[in-house]
Residue, then its C-alpha position, 0 to 999 in steps of 0.5 A: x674429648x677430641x675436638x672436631x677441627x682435629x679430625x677436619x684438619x687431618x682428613x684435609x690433609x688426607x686428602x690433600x695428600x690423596x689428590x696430589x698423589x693423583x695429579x702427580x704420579x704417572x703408575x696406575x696403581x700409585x693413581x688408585x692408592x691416592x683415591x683409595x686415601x682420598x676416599x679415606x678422608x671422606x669417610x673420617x669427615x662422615x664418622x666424626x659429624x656422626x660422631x658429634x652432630x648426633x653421637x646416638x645414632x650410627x649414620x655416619x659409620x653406615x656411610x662410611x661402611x657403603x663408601x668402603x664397600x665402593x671402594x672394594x669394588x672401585x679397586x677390584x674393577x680398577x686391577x682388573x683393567x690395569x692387568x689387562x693394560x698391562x698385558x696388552x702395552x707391556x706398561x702401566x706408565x699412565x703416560x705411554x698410554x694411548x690406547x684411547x687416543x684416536 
């Protein structure tokens, strides 16, 4: 059996990875893959406390199905603007974007 500080470690690094990929990169879509990883990381910390806090009940794996359903649709919703972005400033460089600014 796998101990729960493997999971834990791998899921920080998950995570790690996902909010460096955040802070860093300045395309849109490199932005949402990163949450999509760090959204990831959380739902291996929920599928391994289930797993070893209470191995007979699938709680756990419920949360990560509901986070995976908000992922989709973080994702569907996220395209969709970055389309229009697109569309309208010829670029999704996060950088020469100033359409919010006033």
């Amino acid at each position: 059996m796998i101990p729960l500080s493997y999971y834990l470690t791998l899921s920080a690094i998950l995570f790690g990875i996902g909010l460096i990929g955040v802070l860093l990169r300045k395309n849109a879509i490199a932005i949402l893959f990163s949450v999509e990883i760090m959204l990831n990381s959380a739902n291996l910390n929920l599928v391994a406390f289930s797993k070893y806090i209470t191995p007979s009940q699938a709680s756990g794996q419920m949360f990560a199905l509901f986070v995976m359903a908000i992922a989709a649709a973080e994702v569907a919703v996220g395209l969709a603007i970055i389309l229009m972005i697109y569309r309208n400033m010829q670029s999704i460089d996060l950088d020469k974007l100033n359409i919010f600014k006033w």
